[in-house]
C-alpha positions in Angstrom: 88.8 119.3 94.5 90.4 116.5 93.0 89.0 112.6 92.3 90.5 109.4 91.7 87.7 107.1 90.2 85.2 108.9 92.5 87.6 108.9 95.4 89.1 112.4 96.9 92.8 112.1 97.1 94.4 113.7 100.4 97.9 114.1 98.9 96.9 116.5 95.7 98.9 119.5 95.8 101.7 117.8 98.0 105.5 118.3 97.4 106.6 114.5 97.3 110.1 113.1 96.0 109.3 110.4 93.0 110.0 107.9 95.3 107.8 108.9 98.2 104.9 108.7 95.8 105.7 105.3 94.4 105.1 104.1 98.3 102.2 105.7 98.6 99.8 103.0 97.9 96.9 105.5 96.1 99.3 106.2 93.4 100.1 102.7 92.6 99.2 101.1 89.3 98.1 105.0 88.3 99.2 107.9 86.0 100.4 110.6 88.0 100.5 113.9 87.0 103.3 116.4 88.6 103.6 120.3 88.0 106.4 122.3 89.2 109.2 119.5 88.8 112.4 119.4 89.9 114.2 117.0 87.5 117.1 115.4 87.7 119.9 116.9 85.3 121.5 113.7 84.6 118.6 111.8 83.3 115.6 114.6 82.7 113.5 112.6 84.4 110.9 114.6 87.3 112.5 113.5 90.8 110.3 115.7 92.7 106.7 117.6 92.1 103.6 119.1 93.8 100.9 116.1 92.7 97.7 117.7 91.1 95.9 114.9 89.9 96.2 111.1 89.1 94.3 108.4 87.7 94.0 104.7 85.9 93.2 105.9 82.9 95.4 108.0 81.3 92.5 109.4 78.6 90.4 110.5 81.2 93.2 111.9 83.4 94.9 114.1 80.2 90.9 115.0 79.6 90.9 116.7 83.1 95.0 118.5 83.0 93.1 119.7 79.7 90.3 120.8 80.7 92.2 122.4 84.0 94.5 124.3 81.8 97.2 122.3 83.9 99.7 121.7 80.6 102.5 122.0 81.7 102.9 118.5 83.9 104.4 116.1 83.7 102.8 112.5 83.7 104.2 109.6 85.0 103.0 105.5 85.6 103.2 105.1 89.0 104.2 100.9 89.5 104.2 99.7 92.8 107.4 100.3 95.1 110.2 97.5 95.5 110.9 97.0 98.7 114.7 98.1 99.2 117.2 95.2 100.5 119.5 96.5 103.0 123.1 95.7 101.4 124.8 93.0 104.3 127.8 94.7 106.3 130.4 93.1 104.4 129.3 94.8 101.3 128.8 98.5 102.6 132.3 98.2 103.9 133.7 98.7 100.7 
């Protein structure tokens, strides 16, 4: 069982897309920490992971991958999600 600042997080152990955990609100303003990335060839950055853990503080949430003998994730800063807008009509026409 996983906590976040005392609180269980339904999600650990999900497959979510980078951007699917940005919207969820639990991860914002957290450190996240993936295993089993997919990453993105281009860039080398993890698009996609199963989420085993996540907190505020990135001391105490290393402490726990440590202590887990999870080493092998990869830990991101989850900011909160811009909202995306829609291009106008004229502009996906071209």
């Amino acid at each position: 069982m996983v906590f976040v600042v005392g609180e269980e997080v339904e999600c650990m152990g999900s497959r979510l897309t980078w951007p699917e955990i940005r919207q969820t609100e639990q991860y914002q303003g957290r450190w996240v920490a993936l295993d089993e990335c997919r990453y993105d060839a281009r860039t080398a950055q993890p698009v996609e992971g199963s989420v085993v853990d996540c907190d505020e503080d990135l001391v105490a949430l290393c402490g726990r991958i440590k202590q887990n003998d999870t080493r092998h994730c990869a830990i991101l800063f989850c900011t909160a999600h811009e909202r995306l807008t829609p291009l106008p009509p004229s502009i996906r026409a071209h």
